[in-house]
SEGU-392840 format. One record per atom (N, C-alpha, C, O): residue number from 1; atom name; z negated, x, y negated. Coordinates in pm, whole numbers, always signed. Atoms other than C-alpha are relative to their C-alpha. Layout:
BEGIN
<atom k="NUM" a="CA" z="Z" x="X" y="Y"/>
...
This chain:
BEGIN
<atom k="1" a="N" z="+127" x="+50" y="-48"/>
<atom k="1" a="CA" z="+363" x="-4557" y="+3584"/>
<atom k="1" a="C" z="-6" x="-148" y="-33"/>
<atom k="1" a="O" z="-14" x="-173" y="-153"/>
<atom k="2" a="N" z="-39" x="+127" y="-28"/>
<atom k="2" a="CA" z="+398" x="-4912" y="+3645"/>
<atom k="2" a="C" z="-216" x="-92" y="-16"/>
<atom k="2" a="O" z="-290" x="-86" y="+82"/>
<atom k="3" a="N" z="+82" x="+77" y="-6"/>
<atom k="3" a="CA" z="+57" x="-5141" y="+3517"/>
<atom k="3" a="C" z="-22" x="-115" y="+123"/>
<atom k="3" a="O" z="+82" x="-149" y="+182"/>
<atom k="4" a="N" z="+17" x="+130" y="-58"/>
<atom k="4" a="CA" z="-66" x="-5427" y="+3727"/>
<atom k="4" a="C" z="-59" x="-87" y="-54"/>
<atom k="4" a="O" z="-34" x="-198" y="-5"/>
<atom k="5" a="N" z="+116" x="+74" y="+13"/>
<atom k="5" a="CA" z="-332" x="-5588" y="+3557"/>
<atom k="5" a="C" z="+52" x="+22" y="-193"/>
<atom k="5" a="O" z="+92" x="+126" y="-246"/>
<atom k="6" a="N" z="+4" x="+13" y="+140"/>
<atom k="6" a="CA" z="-304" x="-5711" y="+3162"/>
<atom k="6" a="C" z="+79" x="-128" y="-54"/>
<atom k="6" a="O" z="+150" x="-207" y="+9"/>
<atom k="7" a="N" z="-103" x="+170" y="+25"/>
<atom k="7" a="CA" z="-148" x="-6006" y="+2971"/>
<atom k="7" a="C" z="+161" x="+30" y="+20"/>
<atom k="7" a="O" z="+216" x="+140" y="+17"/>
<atom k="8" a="N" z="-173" x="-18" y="-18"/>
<atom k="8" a="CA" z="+233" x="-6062" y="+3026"/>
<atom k="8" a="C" z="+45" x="+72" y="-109"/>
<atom k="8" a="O" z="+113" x="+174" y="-94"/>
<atom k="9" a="N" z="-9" x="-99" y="+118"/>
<atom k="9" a="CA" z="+245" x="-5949" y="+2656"/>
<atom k="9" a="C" z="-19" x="+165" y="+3"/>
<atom k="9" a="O" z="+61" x="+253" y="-32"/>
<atom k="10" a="N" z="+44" x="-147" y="-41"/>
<atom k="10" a="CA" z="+107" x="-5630" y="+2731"/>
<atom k="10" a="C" z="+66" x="+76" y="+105"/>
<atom k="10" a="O" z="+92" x="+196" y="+108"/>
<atom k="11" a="N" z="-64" x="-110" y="-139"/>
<atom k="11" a="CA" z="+264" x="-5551" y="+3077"/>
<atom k="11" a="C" z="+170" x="-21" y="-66"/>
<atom k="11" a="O" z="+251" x="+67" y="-35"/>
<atom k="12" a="N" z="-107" x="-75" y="+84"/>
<atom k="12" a="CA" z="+583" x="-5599" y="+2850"/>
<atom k="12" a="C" z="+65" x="+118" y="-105"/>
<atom k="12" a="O" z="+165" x="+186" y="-129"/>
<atom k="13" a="N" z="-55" x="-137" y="+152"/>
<atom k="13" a="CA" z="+573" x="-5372" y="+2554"/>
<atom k="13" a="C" z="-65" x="+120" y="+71"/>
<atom k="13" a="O" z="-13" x="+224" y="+30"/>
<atom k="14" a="N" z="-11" x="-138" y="-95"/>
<atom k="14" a="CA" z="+430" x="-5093" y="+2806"/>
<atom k="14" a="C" z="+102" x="+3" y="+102"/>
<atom k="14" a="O" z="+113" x="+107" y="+167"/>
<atom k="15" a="N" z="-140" x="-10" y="-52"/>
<atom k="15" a="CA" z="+748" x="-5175" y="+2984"/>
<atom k="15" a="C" z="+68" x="+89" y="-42"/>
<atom k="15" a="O" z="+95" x="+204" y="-8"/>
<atom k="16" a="N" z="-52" x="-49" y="+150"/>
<atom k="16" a="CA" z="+917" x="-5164" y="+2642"/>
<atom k="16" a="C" z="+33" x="+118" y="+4"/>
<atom k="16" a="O" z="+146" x="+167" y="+6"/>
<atom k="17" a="N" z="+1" x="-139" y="+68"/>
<atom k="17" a="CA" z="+765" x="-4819" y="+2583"/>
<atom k="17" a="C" z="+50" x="+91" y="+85"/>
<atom k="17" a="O" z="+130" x="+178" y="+49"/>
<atom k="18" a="N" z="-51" x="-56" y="-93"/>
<atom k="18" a="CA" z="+809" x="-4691" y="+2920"/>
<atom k="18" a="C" z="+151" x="+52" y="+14"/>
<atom k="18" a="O" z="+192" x="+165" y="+43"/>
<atom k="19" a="N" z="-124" x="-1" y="-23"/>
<atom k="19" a="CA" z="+1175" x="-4794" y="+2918"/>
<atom k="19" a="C" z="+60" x="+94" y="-142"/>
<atom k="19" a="O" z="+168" x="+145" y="-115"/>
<atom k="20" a="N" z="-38" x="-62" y="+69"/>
<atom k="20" a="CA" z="+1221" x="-4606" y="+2563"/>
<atom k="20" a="C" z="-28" x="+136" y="+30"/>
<atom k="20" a="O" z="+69" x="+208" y="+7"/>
<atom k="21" a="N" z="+36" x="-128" y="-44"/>
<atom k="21" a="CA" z="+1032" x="-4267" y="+2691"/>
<atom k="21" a="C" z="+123" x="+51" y="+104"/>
<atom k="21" a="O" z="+192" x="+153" y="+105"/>
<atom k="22" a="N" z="-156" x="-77" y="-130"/>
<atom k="22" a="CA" z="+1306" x="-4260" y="+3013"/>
<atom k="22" a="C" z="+139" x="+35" y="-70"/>
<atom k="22" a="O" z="+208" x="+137" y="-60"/>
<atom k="23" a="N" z="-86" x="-12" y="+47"/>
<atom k="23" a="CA" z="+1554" x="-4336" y="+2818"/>
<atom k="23" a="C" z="+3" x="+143" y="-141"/>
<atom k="23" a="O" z="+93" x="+226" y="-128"/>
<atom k="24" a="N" z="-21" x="-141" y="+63"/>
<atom k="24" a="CA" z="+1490" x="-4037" y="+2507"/>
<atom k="24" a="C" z="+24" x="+138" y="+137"/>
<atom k="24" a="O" z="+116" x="+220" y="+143"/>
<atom k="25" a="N" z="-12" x="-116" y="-64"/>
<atom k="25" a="CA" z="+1392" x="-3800" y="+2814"/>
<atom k="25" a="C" z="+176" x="+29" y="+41"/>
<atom k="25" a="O" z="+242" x="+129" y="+10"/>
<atom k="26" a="N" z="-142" x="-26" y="-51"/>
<atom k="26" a="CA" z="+1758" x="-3869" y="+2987"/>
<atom k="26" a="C" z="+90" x="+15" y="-149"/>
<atom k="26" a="O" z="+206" x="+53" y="-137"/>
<atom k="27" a="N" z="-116" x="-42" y="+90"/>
<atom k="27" a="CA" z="+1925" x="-3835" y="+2641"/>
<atom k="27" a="C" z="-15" x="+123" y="-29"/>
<atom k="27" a="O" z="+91" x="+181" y="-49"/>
<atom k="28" a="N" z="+13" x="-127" y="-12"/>
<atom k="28" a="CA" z="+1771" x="-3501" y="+2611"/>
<atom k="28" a="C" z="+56" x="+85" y="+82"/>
<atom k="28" a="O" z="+115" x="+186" y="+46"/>
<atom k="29" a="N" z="-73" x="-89" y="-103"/>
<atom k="29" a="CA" z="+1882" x="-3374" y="+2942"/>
<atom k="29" a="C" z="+139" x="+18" y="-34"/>
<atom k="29" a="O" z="+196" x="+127" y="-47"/>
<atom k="30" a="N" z="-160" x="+31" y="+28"/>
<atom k="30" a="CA" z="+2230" x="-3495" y="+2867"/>
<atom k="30" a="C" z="+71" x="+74" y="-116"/>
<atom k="30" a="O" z="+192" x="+97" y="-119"/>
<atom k="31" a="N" z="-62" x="-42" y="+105"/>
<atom k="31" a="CA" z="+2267" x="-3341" y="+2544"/>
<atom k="31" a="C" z="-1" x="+155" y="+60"/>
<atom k="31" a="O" z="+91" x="+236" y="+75"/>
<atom k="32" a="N" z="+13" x="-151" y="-52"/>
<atom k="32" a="CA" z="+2141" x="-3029" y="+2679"/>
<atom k="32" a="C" z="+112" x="+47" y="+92"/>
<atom k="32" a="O" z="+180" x="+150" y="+86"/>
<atom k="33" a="N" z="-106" x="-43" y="-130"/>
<atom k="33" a="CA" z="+2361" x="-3040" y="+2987"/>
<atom k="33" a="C" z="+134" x="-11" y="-107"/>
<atom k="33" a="O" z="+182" x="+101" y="-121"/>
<atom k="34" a="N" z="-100" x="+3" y="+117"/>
<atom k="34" a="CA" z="+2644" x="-3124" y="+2709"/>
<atom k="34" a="C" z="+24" x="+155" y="-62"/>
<atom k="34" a="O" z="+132" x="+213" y="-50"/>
<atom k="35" a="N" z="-16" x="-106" y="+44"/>
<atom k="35" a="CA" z="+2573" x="-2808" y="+2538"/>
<atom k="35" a="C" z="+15" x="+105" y="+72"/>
<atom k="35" a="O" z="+79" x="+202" y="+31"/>
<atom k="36" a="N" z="-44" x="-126" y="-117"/>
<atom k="36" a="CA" z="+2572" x="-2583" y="+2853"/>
<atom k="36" a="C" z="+125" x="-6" y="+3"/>
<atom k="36" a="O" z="+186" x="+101" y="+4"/>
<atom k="37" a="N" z="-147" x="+17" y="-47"/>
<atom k="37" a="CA" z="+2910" x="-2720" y="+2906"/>
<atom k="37" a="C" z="+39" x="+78" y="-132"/>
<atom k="37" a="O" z="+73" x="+190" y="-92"/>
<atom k="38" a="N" z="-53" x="-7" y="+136"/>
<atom k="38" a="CA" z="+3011" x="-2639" y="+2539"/>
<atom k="38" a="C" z="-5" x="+155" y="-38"/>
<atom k="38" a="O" z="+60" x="+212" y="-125"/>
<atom k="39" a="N" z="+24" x="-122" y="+21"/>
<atom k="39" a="CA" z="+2883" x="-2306" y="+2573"/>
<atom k="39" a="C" z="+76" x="+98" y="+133"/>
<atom k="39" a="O" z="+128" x="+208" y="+119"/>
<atom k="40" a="N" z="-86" x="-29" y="-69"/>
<atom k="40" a="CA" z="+3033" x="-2245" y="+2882"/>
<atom k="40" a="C" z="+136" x="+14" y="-42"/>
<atom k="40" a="O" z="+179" x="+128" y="-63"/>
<atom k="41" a="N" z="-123" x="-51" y="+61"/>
<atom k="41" a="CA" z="+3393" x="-2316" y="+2760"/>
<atom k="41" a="C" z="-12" x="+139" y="-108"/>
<atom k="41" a="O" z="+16" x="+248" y="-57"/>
<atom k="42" a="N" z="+27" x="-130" y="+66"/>
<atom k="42" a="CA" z="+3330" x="-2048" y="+2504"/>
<atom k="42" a="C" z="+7" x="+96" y="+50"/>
<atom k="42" a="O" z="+90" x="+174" y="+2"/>
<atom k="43" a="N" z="+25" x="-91" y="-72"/>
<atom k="43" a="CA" z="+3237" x="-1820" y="+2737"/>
<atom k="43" a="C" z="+136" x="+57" y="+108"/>
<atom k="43" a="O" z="+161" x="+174" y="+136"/>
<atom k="44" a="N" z="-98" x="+8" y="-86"/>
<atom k="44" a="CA" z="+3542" x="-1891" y="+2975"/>
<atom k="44" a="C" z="+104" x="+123" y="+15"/>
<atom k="44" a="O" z="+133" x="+171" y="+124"/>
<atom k="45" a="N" z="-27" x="-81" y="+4"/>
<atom k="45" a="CA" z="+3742" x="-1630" y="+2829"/>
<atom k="45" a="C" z="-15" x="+154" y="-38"/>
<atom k="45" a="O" z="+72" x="+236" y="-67"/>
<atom k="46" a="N" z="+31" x="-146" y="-22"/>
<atom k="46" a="CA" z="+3554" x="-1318" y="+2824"/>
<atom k="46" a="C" z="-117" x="-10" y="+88"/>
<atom k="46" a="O" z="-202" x="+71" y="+51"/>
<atom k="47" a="N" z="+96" x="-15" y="-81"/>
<atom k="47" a="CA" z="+3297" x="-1399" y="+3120"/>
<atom k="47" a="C" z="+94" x="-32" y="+140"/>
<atom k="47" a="O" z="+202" x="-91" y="+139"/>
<atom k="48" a="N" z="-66" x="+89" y="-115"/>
<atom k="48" a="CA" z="+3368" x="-1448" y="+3529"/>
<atom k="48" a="C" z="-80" x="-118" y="+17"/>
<atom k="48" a="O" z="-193" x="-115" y="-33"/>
<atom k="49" a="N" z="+72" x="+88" y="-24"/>
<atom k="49" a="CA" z="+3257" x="-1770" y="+3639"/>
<atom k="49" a="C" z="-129" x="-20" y="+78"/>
<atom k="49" a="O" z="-201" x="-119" y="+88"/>
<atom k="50" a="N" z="+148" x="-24" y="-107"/>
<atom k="50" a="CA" z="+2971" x="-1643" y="+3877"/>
<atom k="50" a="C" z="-115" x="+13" y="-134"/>
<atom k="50" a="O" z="-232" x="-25" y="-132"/>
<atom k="51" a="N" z="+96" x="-95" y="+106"/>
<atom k="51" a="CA" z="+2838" x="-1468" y="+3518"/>
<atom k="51" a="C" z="-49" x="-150" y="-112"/>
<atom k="51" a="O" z="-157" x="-175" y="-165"/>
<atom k="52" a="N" z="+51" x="+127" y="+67"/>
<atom k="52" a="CA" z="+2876" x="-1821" y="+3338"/>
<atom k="52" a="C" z="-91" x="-103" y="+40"/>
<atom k="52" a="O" z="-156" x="-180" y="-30"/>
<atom k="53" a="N" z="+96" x="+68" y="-90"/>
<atom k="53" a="CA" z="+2695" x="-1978" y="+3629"/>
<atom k="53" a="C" z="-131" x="+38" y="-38"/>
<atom k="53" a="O" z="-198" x="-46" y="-98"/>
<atom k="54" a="N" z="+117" x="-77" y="-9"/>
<atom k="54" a="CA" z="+2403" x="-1762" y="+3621"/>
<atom k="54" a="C" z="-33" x="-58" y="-102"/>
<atom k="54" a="O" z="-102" x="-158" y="-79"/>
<atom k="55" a="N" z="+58" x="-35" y="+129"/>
<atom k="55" a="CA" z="+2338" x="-1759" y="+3250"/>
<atom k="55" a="C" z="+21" x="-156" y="-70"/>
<atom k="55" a="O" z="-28" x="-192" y="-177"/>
<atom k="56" a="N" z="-23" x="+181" y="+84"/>
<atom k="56" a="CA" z="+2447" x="-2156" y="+3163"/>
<atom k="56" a="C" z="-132" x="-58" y="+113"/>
<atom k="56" a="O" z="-233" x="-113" y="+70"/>
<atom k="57" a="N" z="+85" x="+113" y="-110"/>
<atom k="57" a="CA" z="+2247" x="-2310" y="+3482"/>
<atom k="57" a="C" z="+69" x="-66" y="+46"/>
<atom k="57" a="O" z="+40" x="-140" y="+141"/>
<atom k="58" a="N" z="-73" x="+102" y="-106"/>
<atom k="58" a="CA" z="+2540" x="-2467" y="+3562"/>
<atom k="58" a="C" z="+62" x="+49" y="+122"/>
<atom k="58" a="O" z="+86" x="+169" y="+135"/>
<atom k="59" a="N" z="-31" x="-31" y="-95"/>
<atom k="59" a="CA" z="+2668" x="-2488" y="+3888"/>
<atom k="59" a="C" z="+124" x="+92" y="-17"/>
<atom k="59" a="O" z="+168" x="+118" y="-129"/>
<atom k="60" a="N" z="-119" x="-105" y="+28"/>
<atom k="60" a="CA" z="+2967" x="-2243" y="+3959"/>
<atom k="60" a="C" z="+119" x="-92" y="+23"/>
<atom k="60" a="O" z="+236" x="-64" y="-4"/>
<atom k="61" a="N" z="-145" x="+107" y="-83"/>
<atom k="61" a="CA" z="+3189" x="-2550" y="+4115"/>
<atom k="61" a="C" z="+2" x="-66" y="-143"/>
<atom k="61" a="O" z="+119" x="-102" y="-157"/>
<atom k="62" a="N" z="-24" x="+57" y="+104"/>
<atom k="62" a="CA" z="+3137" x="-2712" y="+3738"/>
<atom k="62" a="C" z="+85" x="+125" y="-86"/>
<atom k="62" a="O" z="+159" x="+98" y="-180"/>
<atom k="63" a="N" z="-51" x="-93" y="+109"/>
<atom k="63" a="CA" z="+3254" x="-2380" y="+3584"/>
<atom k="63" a="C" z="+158" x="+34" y="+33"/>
<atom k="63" a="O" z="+240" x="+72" y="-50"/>
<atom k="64" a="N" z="-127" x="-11" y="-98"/>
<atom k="64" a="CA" z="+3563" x="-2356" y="+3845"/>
<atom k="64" a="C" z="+58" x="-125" y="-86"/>
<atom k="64" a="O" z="+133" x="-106" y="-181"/>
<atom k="65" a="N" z="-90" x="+101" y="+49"/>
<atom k="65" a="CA" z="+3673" x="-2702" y="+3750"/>
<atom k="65" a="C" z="+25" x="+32" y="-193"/>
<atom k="65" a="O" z="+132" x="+41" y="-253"/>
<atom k="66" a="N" z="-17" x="-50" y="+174"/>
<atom k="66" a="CA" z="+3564" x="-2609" y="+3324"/>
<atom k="66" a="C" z="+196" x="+48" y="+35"/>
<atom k="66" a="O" z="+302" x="-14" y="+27"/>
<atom k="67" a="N" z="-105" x="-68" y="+32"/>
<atom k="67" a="CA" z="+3818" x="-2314" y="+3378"/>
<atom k="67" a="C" z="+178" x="-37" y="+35"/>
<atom k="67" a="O" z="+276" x="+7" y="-26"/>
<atom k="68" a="N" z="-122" x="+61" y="-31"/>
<atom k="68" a="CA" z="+4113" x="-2515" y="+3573"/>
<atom k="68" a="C" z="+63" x="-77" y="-93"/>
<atom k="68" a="O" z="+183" x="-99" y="-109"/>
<atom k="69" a="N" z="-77" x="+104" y="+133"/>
<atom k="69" a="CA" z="+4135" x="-2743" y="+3273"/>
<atom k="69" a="C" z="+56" x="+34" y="-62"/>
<atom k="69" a="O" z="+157" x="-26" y="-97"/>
<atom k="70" a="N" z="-12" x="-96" y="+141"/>
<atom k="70" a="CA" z="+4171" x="-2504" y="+3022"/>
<atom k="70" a="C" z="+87" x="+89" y="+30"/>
<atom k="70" a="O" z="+79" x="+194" y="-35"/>
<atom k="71" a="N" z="-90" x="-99" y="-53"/>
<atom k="71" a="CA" z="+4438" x="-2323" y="+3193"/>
<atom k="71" a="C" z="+129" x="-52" y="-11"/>
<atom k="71" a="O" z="+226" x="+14" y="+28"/>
């Protein structure tokens, strides 16, 4: 949410804050998506990849490539 109106001071450090809020949210996703992956490998050898799909959130074409690596 982008201000218009306030001193330059001000429409900076709600920049600032703005730009620190996006930035925690996307490190959250990332770690998260990190750990799906992490939990996926795990999974690799006693699940099929449709079953790791389902239950990680990740796509099945990320779990295809996971398992090609690791092979």
């Amino acid at each position: 949410m982008y201000k218009l109106s306030g001193t330059r001071d001000q429409l900076i450090e709600d920049g600032i804050k703005e730009g620190k809020e996006i930035g925690i949210k996307e490190g959250i996703e990332k770690g998260m998506e990190k750990k799906q992956i992490e939990i996926a490998k795990e999974l690799l050898d006693v699940l099929d990849d449709l079953t790791i799909s389902l239950k990680t959130k990740l796509p099945l074409e990320e779990i295809q490539k996971l398992r090609s690596h690791t092979m």
